[in-house]
C-alpha positions in Angstrom: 7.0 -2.3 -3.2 3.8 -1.8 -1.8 3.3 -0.3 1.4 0.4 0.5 4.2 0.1 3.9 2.3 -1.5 2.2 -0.7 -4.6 0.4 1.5 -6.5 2.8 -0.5 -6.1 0.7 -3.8 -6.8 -2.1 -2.7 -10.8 -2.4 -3.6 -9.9 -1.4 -6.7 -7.3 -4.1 -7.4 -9.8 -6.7 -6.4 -12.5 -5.2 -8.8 -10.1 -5.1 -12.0 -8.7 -8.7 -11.0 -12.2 -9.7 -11.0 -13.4 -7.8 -14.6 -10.5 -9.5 -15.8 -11.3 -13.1 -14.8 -15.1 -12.2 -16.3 -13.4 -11.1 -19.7 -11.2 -14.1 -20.0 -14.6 -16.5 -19.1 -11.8 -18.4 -16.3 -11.8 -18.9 -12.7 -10.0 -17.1 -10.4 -8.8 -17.4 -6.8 -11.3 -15.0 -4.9 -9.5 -12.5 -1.6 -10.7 -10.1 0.2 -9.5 -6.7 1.2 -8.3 -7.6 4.7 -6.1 -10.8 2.8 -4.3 -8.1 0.3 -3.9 -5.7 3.0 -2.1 -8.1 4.8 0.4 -9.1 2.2 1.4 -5.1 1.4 2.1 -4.6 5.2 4.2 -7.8 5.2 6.3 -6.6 2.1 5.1 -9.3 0.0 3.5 -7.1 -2.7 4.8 -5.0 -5.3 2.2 -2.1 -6.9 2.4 -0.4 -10.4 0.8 4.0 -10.1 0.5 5.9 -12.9 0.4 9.5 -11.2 -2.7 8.2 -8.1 -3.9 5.8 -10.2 -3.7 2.3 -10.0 -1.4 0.4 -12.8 -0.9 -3.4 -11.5 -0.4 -5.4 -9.0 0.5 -8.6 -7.6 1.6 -10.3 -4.7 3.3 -13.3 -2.7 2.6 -16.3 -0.9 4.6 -19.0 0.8 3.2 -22.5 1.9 4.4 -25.7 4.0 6.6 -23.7 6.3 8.0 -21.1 3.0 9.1 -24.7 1.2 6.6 -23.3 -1.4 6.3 -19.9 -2.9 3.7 -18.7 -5.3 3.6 -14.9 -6.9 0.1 -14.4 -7.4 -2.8 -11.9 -8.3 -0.8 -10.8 -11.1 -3.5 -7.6 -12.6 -2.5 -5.0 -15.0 -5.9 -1.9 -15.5 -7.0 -2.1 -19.0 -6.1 1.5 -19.4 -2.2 0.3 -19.0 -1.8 -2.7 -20.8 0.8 -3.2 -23.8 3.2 -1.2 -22.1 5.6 -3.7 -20.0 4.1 -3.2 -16.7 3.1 -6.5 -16.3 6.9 -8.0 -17.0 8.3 -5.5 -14.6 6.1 -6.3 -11.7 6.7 -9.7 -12.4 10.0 -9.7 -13.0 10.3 -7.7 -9.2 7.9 -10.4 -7.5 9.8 -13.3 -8.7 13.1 -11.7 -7.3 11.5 -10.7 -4.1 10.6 -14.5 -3.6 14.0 -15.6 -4.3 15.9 -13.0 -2.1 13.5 -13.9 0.9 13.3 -17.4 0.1 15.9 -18.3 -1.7 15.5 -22.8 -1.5 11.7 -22.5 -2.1 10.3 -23.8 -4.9 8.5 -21.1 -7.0 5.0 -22.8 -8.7 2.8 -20.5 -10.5 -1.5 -22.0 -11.5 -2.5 -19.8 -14.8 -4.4 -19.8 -17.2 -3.4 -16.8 -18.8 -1.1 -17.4 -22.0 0.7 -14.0 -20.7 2.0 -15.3 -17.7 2.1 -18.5 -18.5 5.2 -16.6 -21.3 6.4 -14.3 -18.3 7.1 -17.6 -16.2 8.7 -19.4 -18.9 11.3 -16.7 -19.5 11.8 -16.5 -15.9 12.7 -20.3 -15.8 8.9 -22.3 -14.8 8.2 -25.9 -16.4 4.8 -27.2 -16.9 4.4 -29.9 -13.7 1.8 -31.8 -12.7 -0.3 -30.5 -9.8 1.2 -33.4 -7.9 4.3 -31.5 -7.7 2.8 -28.3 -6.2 2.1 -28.0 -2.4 0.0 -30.0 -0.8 -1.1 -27.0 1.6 -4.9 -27.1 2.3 -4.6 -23.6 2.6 -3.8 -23.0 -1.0 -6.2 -24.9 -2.4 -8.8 -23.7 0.0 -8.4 -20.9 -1.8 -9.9 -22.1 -5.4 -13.4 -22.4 -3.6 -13.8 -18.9 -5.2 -13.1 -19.8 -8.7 -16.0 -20.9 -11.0 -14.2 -24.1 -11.7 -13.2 -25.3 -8.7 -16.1 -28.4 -9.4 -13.3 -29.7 -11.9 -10.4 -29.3 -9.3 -12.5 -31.3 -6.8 -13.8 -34.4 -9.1 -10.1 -34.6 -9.9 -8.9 -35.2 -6.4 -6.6 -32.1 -7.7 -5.1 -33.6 -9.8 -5.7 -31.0 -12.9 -8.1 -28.4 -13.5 -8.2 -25.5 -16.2 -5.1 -23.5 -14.9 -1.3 -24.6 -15.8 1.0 -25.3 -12.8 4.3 -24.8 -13.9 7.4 -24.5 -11.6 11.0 -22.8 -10.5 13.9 -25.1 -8.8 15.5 -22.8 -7.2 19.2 -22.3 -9.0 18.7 -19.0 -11.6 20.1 -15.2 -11.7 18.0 -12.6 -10.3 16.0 -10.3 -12.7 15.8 -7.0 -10.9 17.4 -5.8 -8.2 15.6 -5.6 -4.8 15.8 -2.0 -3.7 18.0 -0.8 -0.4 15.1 0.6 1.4 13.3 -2.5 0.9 15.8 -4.9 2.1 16.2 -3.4 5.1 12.3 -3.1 5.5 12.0 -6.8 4.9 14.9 -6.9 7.8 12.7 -5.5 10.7 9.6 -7.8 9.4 11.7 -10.8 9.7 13.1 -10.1 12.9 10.1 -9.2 14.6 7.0 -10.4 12.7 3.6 -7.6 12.7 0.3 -8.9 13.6 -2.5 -9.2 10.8 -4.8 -6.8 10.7 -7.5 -6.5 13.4 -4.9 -8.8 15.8 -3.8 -5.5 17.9 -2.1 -3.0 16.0 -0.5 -1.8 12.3 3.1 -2.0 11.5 5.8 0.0 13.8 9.3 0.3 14.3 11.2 -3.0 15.3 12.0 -3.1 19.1 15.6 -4.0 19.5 16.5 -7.0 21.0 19.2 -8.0 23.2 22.5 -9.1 22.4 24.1 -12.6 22.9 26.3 -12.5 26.1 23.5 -10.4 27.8 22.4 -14.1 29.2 24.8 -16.1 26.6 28.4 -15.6 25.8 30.5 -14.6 23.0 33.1 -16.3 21.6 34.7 -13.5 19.0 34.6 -10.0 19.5 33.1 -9.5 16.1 30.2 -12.0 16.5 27.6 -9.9 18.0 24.5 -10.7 15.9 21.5 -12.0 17.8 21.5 -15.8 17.6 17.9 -16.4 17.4 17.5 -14.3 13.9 21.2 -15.1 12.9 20.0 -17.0 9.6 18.0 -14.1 8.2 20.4 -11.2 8.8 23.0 -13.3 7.6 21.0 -13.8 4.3 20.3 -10.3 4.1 24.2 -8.7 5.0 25.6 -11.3 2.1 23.2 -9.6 0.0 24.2 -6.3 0.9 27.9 -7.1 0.5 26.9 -8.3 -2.9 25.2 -5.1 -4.2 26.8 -2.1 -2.1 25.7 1.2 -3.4 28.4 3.5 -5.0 28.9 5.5 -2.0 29.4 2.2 -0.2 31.9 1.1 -2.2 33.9 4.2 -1.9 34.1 3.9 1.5 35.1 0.5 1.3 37.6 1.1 -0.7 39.2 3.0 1.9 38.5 0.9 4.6 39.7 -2.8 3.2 42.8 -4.1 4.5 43.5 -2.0 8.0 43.7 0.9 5.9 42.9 3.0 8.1 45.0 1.0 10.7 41.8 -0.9 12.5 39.8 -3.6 10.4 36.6 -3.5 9.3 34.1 -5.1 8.7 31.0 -4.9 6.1 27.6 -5.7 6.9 28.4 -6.4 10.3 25.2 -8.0 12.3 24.7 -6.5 15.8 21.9 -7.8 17.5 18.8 -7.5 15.4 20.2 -4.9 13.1 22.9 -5.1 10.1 25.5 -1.4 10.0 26.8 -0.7 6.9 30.8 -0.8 8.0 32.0 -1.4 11.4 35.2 -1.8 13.8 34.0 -4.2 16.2 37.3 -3.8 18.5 36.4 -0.1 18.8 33.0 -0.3 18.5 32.6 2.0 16.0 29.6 1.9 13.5 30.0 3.7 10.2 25.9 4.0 8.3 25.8 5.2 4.7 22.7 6.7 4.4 20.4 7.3 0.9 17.7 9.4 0.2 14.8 7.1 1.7 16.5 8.3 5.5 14.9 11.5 5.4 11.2 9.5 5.2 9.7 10.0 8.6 8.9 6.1 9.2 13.0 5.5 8.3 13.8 8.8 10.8 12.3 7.3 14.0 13.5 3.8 13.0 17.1 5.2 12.5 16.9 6.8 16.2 15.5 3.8 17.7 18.4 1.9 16.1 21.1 4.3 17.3 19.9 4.4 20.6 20.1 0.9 21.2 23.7 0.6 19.8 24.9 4.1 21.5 23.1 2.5 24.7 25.1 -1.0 23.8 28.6 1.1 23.6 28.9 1.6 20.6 29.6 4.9 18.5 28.1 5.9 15.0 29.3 7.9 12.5 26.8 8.8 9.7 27.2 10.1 6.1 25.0 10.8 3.3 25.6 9.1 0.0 25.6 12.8 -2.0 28.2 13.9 0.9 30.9 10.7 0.0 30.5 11.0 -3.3 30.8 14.9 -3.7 33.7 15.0 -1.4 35.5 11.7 -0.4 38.5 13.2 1.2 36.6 14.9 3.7 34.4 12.0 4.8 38.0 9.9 5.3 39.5 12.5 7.2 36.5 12.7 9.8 36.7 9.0 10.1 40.6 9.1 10.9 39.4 11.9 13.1 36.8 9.7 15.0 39.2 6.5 15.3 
């Protein structure tokens, strides 16, 4: 997944999407530096290095209020090609869109043959542009392309891409990373401004829980009601793919175990913990390697002070530390509760 560190590949993306499109003799979509950088810092982009170089790229869109989702820009360097790249980024795009958005409607406009392959394995049909978005904001943006003359004295109703489409109802083709999920978490909750609004991506500011000016009904719903839909989304997913230290701790945890029940992928406020007693309020986090990244430090200390500062107490663990040495971590659990 592409990040803000990557900014500095982004001129070059453009210029090999654009040889491309000059090799093929098609039109293409034309963006601009500031558009792409914007998609990377709102985790809709997924990037391809070879050492520092630049492999491929592509990136995401959504349209009509995210009833509409395209994976665009799709650019592997000459230097890489034949070697897969392509299917994987695609392959990681297609499952981002369907993990954030999982009733949109997926539409692809190609005209390479390659794609047009990748989307069918992936579950696209060929549709008429009539079925695509109506968005003025999507077509604005074949003004760039070389063809666009046809698109116009057409009404849009073809041109020289393909549309195809996804309804919404397949199996996921790669698995979206922890570290990403939870990235994708904060951006949700508390959306970034674009670049040049005020400011680059930081660490989410908690919000408040309900009952601090609304009530709560069960002492385990404590999730922030106005992003409920999204964390829920997310802490399903999570419950769906633990990671193996995860599901050793579950394991011990299931079923009052322990003699308290727990819950996993419990929402508190704005933020999702990994296993948690919401009686005692006791937070047990499961941490992987990506916690040791500075950005993931200070968002982990922001986290924990607003649930310490909420009453709640946190127990953390590293993966390597469950799985070398299970007993241990259980018996400094008992010893918390």
């Amino acid at each position: 997944m592409a990040d803000e560190s990557h900014e500095k590949y982004v001129d070059s993306i453009l210029q090999t999407i654009s040889d491309a499109a000059s090799v093929r003799g098609t039109g293409i979509a034309r963006r601009t530096h500031e558009y792409l950088l914007d998609k990377i810092l709102q985790a809709k982009a997924v990037i391809a290095l070879a050492g520092d170089r630049f492999a491929g790229f592509s990136y995401i869109e959504t349209w009509e209020n995210k009833k509409y989702v395209t994976t665009s820009g799709l650019i592997v360097h000459p230097d890489f090609r034949g070697q897969g790249i392509a299917k994987r980024i695609k392959d990681l795009t297609f499952s981002l869109a369907r993990t954030r958005w999982p009733n949109a409607k997926i539409f692809s406009l190609t005209s390479g043959a390659a794609v047009m392959t990748m989307n069918t394995q992936l579950g696209y049909k060929p549709v008429t542009f009539a079925e695509l978005t109506d968005d003025d904001a999507f077509w604005d943006g074949c003004n760039g392309c070389k063809n666009v003359d046809i698109l116009r004295r057409t009404d849009r109703h073809y041109c020289i891409c393909t549309a195809m489409l996804f309804d919404p109802e397949e199996h996921l083709p790669a698995k979206i990373p922890e570290d990403v999920l939870r990235r994708i978490e904060r951006l949700e909750a508390h959306p970034q401004p674009l670049p040049g609004e005020g400011g680059s991506i930081r660490t989410a500011h908690p919000q408040p829980l309900p009952g601090e000016g609304g009530s709560i009904r069960k002492s385990y719903q404590t999730a922030d009601c106005a992003n409920y839909d999204v964390l829920k989304e997310l802490a399903d997913k999570n419950r769906k793919n633990p990671t193996e230290a995860e599901a050793i701790i579950w394991n011990y945890l299931k079923g009052k175990q322990l003699g308290l029940h727990f819950r996993r992928q419990h929402i508190i406020g704005n933020y999702i913990v990994d296993f948690s007693c919401p009686t005692k309020k006791i937070a047990i986090e499961i941490d992987g390697g990506y916690h040791d990244q500075p950005e993931q430090k200070e968002y982990d200390e922001k986290r924990s002070e607003w649930l310490i500062s909420k009453g709640w107490k946190i127990i953390r663990f590293k993966n390597e530390e469950i799985i070398a040495n299970t007993e241990n971590v259980i018996s400094k659990i008992k010893k918390e509760i």
